[in-house]
LUMZAPA-627093 format. One record per residue (C-alpha): residue in three letters; z, x, y. Coordinates in nm, 4 decimals. Example, Ala and Ser with C-alpha at 12.3 -4.5 7.8 and 13.67 -1.06 7.14 Angstrom:
2
{ALA {0.7800 1.2300 -0.4500}} {SER {0.7140 1.3670 -0.1060}} 
END
This chain:
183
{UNK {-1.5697 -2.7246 5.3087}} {UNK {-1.3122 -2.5651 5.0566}} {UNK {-0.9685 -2.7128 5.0652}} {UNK {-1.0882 -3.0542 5.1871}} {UNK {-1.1895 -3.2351 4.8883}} {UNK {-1.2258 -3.5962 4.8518}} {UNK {-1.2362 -3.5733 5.2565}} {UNK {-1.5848 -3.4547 5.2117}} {UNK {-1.6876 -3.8161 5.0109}} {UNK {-1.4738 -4.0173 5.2874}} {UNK {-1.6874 -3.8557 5.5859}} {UNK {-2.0234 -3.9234 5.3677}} {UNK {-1.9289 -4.2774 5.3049}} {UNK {-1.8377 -4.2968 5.6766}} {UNK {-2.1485 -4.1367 5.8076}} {UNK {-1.8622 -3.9721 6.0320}} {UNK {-1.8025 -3.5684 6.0086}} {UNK {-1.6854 -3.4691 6.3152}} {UNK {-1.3212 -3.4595 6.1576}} {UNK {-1.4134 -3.2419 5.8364}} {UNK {-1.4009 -2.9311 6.0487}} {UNK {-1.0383 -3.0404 6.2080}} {UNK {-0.9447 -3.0701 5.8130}} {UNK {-1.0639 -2.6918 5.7027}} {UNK {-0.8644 -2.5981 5.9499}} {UNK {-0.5261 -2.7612 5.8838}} {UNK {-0.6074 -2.6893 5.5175}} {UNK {-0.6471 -2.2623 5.6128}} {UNK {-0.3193 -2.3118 5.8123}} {UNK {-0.1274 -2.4801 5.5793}} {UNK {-0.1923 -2.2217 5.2919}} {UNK {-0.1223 -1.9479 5.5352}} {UNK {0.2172 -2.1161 5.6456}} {UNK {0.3221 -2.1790 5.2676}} {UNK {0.3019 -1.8445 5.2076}} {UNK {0.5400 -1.7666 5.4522}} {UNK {0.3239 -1.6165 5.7060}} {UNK {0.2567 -1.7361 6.0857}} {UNK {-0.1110 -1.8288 6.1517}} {UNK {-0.2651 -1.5947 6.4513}} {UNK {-0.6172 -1.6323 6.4358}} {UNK {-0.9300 -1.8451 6.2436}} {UNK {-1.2194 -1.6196 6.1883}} {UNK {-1.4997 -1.9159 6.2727}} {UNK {-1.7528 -1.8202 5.9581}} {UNK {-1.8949 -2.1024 5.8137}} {UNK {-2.0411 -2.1272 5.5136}} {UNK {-2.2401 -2.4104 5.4253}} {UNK {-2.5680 -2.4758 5.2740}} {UNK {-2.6447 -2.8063 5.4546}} {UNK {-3.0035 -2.8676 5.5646}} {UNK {-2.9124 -3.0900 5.8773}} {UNK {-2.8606 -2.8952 6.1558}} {UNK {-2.7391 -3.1731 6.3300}} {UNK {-2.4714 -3.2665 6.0622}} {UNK {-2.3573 -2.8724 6.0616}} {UNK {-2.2983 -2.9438 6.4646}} {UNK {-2.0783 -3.2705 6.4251}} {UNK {-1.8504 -3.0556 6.1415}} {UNK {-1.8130 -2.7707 6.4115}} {UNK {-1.7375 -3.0339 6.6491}} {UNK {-1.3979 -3.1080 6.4795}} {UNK {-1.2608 -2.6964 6.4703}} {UNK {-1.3883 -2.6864 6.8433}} {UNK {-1.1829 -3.0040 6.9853}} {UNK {-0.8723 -2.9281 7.1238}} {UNK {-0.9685 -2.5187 7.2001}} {UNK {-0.8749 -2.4364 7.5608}} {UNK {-0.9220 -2.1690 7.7678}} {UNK {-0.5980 -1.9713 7.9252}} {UNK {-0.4682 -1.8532 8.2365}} {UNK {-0.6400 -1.5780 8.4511}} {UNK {-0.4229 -1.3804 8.6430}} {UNK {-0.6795 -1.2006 8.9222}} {UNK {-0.5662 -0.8845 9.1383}} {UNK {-0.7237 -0.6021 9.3181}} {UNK {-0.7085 -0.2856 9.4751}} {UNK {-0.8062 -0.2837 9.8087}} {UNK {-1.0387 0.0748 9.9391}} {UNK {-0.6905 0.1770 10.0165}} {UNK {-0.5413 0.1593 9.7056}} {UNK {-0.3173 -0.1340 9.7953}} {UNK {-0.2448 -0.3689 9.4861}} {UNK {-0.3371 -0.7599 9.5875}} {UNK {-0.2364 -1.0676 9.3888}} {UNK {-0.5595 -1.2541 9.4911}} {UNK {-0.4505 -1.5781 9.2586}} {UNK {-0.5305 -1.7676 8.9257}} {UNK {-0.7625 -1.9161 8.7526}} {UNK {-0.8082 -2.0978 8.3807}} {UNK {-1.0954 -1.9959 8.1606}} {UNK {-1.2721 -2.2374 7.9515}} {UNK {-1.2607 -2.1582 7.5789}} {UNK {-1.5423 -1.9098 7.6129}} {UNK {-1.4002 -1.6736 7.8307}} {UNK {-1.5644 -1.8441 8.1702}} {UNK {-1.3712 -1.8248 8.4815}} {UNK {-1.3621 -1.8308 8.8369}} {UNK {-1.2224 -1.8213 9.1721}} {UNK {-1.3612 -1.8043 9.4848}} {UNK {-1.1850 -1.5160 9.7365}} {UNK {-1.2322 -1.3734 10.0582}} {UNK {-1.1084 -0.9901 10.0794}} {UNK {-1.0204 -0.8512 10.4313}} {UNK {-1.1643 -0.5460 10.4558}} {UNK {-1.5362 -0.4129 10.3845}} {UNK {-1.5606 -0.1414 10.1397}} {UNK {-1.4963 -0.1132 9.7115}} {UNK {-1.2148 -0.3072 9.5333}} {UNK {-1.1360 -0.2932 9.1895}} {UNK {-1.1033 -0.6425 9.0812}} {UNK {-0.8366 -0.6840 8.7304}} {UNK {-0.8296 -1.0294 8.5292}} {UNK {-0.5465 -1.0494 8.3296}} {UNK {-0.5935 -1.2995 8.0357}} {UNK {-0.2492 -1.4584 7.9752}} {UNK {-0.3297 -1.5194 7.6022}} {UNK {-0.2282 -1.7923 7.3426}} {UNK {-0.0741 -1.8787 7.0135}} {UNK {-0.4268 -1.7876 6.8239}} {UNK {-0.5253 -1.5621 7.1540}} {UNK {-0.3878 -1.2143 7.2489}} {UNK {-0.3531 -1.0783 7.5751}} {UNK {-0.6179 -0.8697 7.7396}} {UNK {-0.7392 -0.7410 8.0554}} {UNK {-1.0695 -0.6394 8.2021}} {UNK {-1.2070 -0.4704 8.5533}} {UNK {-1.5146 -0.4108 8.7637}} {UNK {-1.5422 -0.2985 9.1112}} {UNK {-1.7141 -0.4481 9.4033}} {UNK {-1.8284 -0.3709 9.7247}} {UNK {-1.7595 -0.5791 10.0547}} {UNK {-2.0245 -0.5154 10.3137}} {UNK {-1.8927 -0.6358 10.6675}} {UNK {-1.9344 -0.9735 10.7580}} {UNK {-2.2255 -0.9575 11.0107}} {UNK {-2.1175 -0.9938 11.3727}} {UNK {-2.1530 -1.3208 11.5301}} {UNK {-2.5665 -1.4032 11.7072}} {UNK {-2.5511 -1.4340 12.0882}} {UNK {-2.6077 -1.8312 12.1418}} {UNK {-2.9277 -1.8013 12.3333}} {UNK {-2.9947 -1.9746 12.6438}} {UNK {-3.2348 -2.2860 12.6333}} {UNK {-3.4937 -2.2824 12.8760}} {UNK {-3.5034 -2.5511 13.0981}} {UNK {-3.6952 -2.8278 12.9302}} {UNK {-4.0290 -2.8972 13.0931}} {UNK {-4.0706 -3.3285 13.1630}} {UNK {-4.2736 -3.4905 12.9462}} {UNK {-4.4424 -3.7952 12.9274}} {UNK {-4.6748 -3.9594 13.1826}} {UNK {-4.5221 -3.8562 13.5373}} {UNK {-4.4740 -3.4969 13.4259}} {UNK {-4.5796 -3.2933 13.7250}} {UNK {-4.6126 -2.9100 13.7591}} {UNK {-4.5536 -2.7132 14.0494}} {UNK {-4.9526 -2.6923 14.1278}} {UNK {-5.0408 -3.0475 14.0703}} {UNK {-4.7465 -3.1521 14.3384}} {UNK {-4.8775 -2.9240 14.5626}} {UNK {-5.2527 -3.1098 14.5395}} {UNK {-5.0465 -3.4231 14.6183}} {UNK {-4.8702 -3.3340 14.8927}} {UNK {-5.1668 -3.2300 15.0644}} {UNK {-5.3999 -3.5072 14.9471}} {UNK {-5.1219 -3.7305 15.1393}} {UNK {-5.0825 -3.5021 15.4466}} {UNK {-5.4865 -3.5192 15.4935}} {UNK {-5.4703 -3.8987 15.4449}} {UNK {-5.1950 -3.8886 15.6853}} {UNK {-5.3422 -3.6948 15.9241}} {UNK {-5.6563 -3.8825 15.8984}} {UNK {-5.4806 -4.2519 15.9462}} {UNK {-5.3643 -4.0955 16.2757}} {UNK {-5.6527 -3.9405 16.4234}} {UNK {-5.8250 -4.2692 16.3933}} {UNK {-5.4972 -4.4716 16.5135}} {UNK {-5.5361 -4.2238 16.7969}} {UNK {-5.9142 -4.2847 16.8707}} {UNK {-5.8704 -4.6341 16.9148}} {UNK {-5.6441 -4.6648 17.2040}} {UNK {-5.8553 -4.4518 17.4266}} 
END
């Protein structure tokens, strides 16, 4: 990495490079400040001719470490052209956000993320449109049917029918031979 010098050996010696990229960086910022200037942005080209992919990754890991995303500032415009602040949000430091939202009214919104910028970060905006079907009306709670018994003494209407007039005939039977014997 140019500008880091003998910071190069130390990491080798070290077997530890995840600061070298941390050091190009303070080394292009501190040129740019000594000339008077105000550092606004790093263009991220590197340009090494190391054979370790691996190695390449732990010097990246030292520009990457303290990036952050920045606020999101989220409004629409509802289908009838009123302006809503829906809320905020924080992207991570590769644009990713999100927010979770429920709009009131079916139909097309145009949703606008405002990106609140940083010190090496301009401001920006971007917007899409959506569409909000309406929610789907509630299902009728249908009525369980009465639950037929189960188990051993479960008895339809038919088979209690056959019983009741199994036990009338034996009934009737007991007392026409009750009957028969006192005459």
């Amino acid at each position: 990495i140019e500008g880091v010098g003998t910071k190069v050996l130390l990491a080798q010696l070290a077997d530890k490079y995840d600061t070298i990229g941390v050091d190009g960086v303070a080394m292009a910022v501190n040129d740019v400040i000594r000339s008077g200037a105000t550092p606004l942005a790093l263009v991220d080209n590197f340009h090494a001719h190391v054979s370790d992919p691996d190695l390449v990754k732990e010097w990246l890991k030292g520009i990457v470490q303290d990036a952050t995303g920045v606020k999101v500032t989220l409004d629409a415009i509802d289908p009838n052209g009123n302006f809503i602040s829906i809320g905020t949000a924080t992207s991570d430091m590769s644009g990713f956000y999100s927010y979770q939202w429920t709009p009131e009214h079916e139909g097309k919104y145009t949703i606008i993320a405002t990106f609140a910028g940083s010190k090496s970060y301009y401001s920006s905006y971007a917007e899409t449109a959506v569409g909000v079907d309406p929610a789907p009306s509630p299902a009728q709670p249908i009525e369980p049917e009465p639950a037929e018994p189960t188990g051993a003494f479960a008895l339809t209407t038919t088979e209690l029918a056959i019983i009741v007039a199994v036990i009338a005939a034996v009934v009737g039977i007991v007392a026409f031979w009750v009957l028969r014997k006192r005459k």
